[in-house]
N, C-alpha and C positions, 0 to 999 in steps of 0.2 A: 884424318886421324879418327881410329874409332875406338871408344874407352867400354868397356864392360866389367860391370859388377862393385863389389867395394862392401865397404861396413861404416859404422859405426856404433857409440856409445848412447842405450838412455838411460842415465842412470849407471848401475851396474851392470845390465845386460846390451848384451851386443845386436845388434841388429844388420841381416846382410840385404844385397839389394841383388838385382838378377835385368837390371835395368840398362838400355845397350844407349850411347850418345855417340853424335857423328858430329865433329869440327869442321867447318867449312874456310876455314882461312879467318872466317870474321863472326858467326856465332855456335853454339851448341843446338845440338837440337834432338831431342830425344827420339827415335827407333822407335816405331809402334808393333814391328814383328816379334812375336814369339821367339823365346832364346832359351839357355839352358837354365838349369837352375841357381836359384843365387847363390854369390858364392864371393869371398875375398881372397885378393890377391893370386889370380890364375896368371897365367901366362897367355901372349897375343902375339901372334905375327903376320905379318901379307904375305902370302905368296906367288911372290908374282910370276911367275911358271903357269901356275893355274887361275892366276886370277881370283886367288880364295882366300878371306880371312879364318884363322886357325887359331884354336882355344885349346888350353893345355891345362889342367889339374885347377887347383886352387883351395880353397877352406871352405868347408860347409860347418855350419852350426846344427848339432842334432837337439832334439825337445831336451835330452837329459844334461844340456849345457858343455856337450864335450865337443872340440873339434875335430872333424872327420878331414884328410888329409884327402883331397879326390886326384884320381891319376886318368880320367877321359880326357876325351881329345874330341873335338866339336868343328863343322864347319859351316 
């Protein structure tokens, strides 16, 4: 299983992550390769045709506190 990305709260401001973790059955373990930018709640699927995982849109947080709705596609 591999998870990418997320948020949270400090305070009243949001915080995204761009941070990629791969499940092995028994722990996490954090991806040290370069990924896209962070972002919450995108979409993921395998494709196992090609043997690729595939990232789909998600929320980016821009400096002026607005959320930018993103519609790329990563693999």
């Amino acid at each position: 299983m591999v998870l990418f990305g997320g948020f949270t709260y400090q305070g009243e401001q949001q915080q995204f992550f761009g941070d990629t973790w791969e499940w092995d059955g028994t722990d996490w373990t954090q991806q040290e390769e370069t990924g896209p930018s962070s972002r919450s709640i995108p979409c993921m699927t395998f494709d196992s045709v090609r043997g690729r995982t595939v990232l789909f849109g998600g929320i980016r947080l821009e400096a002026t506190d607005a959320d930018v709705n993103l519609g790329d596609t990563l693999e």
